[in-house]
C-alpha positions as CSV (number, residue, x, y, z in Angstrom):
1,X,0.0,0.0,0.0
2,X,1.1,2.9,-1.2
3,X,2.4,5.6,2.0
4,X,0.1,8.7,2.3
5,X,3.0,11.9,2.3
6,X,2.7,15.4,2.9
7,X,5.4,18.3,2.3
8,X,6.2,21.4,3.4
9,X,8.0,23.8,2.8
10,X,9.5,26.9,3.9
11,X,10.1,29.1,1.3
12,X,11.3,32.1,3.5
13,X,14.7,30.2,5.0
14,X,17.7,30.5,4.4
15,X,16.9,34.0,3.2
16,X,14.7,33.1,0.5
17,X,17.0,30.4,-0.8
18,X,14.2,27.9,-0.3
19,X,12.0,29.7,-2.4
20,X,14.2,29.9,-5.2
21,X,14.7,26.1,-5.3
22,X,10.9,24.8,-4.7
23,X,10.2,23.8,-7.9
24,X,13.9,22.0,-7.7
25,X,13.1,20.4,-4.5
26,X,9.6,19.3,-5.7
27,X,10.5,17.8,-9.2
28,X,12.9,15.6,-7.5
29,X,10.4,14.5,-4.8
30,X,8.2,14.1,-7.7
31,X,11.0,11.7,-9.6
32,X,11.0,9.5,-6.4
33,X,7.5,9.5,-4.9
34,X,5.2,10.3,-7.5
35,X,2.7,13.5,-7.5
36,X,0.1,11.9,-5.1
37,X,1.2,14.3,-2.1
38,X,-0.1,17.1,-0.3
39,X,1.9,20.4,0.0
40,X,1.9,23.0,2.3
41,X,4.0,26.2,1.3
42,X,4.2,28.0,4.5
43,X,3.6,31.9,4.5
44,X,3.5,33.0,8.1
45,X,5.3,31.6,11.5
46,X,3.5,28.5,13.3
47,X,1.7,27.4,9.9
48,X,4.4,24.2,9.5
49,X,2.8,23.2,13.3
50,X,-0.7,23.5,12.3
51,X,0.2,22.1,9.1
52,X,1.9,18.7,10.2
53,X,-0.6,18.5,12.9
54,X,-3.2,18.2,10.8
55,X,-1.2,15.8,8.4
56,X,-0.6,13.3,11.0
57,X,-4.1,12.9,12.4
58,X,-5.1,12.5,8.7
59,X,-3.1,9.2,9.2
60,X,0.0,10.6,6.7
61,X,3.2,8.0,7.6
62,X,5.9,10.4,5.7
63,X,5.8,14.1,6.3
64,X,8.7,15.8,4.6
65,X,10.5,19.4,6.2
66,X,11.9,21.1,3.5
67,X,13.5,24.8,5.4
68,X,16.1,25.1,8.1
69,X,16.3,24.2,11.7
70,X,13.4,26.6,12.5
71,X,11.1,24.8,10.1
72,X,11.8,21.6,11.0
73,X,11.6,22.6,14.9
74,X,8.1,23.9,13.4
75,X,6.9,20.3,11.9
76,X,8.1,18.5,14.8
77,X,5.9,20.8,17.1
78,X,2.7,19.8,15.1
79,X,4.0,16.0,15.5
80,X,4.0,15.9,19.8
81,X,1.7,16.6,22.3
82,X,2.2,16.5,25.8
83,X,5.4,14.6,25.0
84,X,4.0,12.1,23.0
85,X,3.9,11.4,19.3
86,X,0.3,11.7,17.8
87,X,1.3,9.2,15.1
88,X,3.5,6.9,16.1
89,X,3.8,5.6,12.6
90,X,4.3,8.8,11.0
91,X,8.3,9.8,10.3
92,X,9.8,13.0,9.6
93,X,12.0,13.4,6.3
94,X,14.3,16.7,6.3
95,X,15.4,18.1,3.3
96,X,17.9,20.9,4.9
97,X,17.6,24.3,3.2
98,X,18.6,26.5,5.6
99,X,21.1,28.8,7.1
100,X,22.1,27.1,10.4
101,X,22.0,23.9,9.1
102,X,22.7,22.4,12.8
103,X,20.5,19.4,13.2
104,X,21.2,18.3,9.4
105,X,25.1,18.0,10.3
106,X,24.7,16.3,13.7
107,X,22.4,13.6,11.6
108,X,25.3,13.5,9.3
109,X,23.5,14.1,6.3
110,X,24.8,14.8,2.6
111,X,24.9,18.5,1.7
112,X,23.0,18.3,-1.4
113,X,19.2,18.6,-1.4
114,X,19.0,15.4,-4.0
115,X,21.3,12.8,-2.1
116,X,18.7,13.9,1.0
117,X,16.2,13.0,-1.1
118,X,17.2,9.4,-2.5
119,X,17.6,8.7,1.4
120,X,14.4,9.6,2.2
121,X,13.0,8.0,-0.4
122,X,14.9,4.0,0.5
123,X,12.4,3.7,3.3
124,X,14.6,3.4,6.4
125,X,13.9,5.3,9.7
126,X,15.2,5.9,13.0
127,X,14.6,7.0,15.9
128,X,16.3,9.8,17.9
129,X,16.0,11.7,21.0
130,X,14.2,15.4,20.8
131,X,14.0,17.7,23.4
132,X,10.9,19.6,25.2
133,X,11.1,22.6,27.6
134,X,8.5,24.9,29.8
135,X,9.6,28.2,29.9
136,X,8.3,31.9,30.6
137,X,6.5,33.6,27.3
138,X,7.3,37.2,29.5
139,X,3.8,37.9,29.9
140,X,3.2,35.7,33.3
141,X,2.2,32.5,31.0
142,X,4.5,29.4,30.9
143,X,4.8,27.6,27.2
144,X,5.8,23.9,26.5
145,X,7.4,23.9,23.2
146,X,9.7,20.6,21.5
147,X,13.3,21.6,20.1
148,X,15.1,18.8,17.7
149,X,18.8,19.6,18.0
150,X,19.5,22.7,21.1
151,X,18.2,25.2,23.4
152,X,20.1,27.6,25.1
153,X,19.8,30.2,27.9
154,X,21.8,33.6,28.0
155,X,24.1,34.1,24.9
156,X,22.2,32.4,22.5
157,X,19.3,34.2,22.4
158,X,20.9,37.6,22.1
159,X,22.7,35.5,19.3
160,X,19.5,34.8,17.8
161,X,17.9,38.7,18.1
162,X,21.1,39.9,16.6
163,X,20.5,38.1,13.3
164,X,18.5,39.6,10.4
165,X,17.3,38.2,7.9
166,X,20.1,40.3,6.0
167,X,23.1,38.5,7.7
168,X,21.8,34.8,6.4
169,X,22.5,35.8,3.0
170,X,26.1,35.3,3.7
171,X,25.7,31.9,5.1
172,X,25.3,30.2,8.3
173,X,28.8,30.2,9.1
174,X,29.6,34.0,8.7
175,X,26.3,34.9,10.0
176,X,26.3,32.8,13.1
177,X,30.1,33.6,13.7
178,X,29.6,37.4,13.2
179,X,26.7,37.8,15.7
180,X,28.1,35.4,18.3
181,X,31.4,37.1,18.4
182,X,29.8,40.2,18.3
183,X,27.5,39.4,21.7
184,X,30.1,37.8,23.3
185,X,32.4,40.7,23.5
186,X,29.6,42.8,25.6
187,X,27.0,40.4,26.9
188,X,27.1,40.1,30.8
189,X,27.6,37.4,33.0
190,X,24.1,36.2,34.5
191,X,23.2,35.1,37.4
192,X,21.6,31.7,37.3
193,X,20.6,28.8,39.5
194,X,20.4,25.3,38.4
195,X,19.1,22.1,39.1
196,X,20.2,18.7,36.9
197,X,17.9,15.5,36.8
198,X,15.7,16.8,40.1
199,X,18.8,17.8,42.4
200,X,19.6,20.5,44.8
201,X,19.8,23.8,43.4
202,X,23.4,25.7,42.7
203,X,23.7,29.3,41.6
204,X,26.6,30.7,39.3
205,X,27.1,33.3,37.2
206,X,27.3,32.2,33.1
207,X,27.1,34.0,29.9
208,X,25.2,30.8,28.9
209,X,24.2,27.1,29.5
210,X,23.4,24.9,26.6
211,X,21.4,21.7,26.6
212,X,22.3,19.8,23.6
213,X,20.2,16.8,21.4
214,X,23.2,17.2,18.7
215,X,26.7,17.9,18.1
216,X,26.8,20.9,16.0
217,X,24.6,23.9,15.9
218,X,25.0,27.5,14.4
219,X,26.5,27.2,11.5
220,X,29.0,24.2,12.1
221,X,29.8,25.3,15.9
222,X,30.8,22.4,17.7
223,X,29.4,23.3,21.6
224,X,28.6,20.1,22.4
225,X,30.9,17.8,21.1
226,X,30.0,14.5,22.5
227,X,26.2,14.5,22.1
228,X,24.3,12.0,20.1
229,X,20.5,12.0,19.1
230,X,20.0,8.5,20.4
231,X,21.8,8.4,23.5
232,X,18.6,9.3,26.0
233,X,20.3,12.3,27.3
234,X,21.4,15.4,26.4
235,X,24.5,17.1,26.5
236,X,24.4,20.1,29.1
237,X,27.8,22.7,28.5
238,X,28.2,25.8,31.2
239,X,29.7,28.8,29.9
240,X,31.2,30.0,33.3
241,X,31.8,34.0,33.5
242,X,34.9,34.9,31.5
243,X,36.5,38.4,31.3
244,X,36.6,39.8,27.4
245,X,40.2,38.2,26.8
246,X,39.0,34.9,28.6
247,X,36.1,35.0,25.6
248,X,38.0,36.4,22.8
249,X,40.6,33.3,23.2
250,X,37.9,31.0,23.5
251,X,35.4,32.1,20.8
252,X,37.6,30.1,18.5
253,X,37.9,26.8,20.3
254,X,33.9,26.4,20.0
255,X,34.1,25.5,16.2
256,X,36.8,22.3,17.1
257,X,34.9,21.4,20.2
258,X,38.1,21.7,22.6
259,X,36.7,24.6,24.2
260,X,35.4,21.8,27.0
261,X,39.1,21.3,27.9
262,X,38.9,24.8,29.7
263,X,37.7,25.1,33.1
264,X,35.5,28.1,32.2
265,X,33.2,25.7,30.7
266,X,31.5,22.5,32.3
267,X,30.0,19.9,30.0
268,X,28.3,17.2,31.2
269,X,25.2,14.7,30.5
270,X,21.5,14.6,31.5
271,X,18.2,13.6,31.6
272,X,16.9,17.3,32.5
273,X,17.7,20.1,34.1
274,X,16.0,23.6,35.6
275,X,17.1,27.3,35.5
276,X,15.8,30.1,36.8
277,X,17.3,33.8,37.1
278,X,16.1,37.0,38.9
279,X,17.7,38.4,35.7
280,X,16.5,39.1,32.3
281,X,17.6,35.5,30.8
282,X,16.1,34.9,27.2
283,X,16.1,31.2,25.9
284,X,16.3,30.0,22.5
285,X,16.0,26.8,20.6
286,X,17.3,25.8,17.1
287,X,17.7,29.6,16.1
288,X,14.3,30.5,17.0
289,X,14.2,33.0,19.9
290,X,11.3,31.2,22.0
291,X,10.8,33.1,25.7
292,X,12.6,33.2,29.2
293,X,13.7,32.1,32.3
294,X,12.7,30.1,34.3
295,X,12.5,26.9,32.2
296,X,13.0,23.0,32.8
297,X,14.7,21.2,29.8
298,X,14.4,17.3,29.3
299,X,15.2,14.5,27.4
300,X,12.5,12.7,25.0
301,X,14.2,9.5,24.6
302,X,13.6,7.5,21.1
303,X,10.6,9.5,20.5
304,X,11.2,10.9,16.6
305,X,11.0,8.8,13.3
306,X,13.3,10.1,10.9
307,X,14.0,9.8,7.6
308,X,16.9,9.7,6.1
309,X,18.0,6.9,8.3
310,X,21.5,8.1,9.4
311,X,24.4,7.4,6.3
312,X,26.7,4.1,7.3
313,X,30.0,6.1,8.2
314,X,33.2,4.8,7.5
């Protein structure tokens, strides 16, 4: 029997890049699949959530993300509710077209929208970790919201807010490295206490704390070198407070992963953990600025079908 898909795509990400290559994209998902799909082409925030929502309780088993991090974020949100699949037997293709390009590297997937495609279309799936966090929307309201490959408090959302849509049209890695180098040279150390998997709560000072599903994030940064999208946990890194020449020597180190050799960070693994701040804290998640502290982050263990299945390495 022939699998019911739906696609969508995003044609606003990676600065309008997607848009330019739709009917691209869509010729060579017609070359594998056939034209018996449904297509969403997104034209406001939140519609790829309403959008895959509605496609899995139609009973579709493939839905196909065609955008960036953001969008995919987007599908995935339609796919859970109160940390459950609604379709278990629906799976998530990702054709990456987007400017961060994070979660597409940590699944190790080909560069090229076509290769992406042919792995989609052999069938295979896997399932991987995602994460889900509670947080402060700023108006007195608390949000729970699903995140596919990070979410960080302190530095990365300033990251994110300093980003226009004119800096993505020089690429992730420029746009991402210029902003973050950019807020790290004047963003203050914030106060923050911290509980991990339920324990007592400690207080520091950071410029940031990540909690990592994957390895690399903003625009091939490597802040959380050891993670894996199937290992049930995530990867937690503390950005201690650092004077400006503490930062400017380790901006670089980030993009290797050796910055976790430095005792001004602190990298570790989880199920969950809390923060809180009397301090203006935003929090972000896969380049989407999403709210503030206080938030609880946690694992979702084996809880995402996708497709591709991950390439054999080696």
């Amino acid at each position: 029997m022939k699998e019911k898909m739906h696609v969508i795509i995003n044609p606003a990400s990676a600065s309008g890049k997607t848009g330019q290559r739709q009917a691209h994209i869509l010729s060579i998902l017609e070359r594998i699949f056939g034209k018996d799909y449904s297509l969403c082409v997104t034209t406001q925030p939140l519609e790829a959530t309403s959008s895959a929502r509605k496609a899995a309780l139609a009973g579709c088993s493939l839905i196909i993300a065609a955008g960036g991090d953001g969008t995919i974020q987007e599908v995935v949100n339609g796919l859970f509710s109160g940390g459950k699949p609604l379709s278990p037997y629906c799976s998530l293709g990702i054709i990456n077209s987007g400017t961060g390009q994070g979660f597409a590297q940590s699944l190790g997937l080909p560069a090229d929208i076509e290769s992406q495609s042919e792995l989609i279309g052999n069938g295979q799936t896997r399932l991987i970790d995602i994460g889900r966090a509670i947080f402060s929307n700023g108006n007195g309201s608390y949000v729970e919201r699903y995140f596919v490959n990070e979410c960080q408090a302190g530095i990365g959302g300033e990251v994110v807010k300093r980003i226009r849509p004119g800096h993505k049209k020089i690429g992730g890695l420029l746009a991402f490295g210029v902003s973050t180098l950019a807020t790290a040279l004047n963003y203050p150390n914030r106060r923050i206490s911290v509980s991990v998997d339920g324990g007592a709560k400690t207080s520091g000072r950071f410029i940031g704390i990540v909690a990592a599903n994957g390895n690399f994030m903003a625009g091939g940064m490597k802040l959380a070198p050891q993670a894996k999208v199937e290992d049930g946990l995530l990867d937690i890194l503390f950005i201690h407070e650092q004077t400006l020449g503490e930062r400017l020597r380790n901006f670089p180190k980030i993009y290797s992963g050796s910055h976790v050799a430095s005792p001004k960070f602190s990298y570790f693994k989880a199920k969950s953990i809390s923060l809180a701040s009397e301090e203006d804290v935003s929090l972000e998640a896969d380049g989407e600025l999403w709210g503030y502290l206080p938030c609880r982050i946690e694992v979702l263990p084996a809880s995402l079908n996708v497709r591709p299945a991950f390439p054999e390495k080696g």
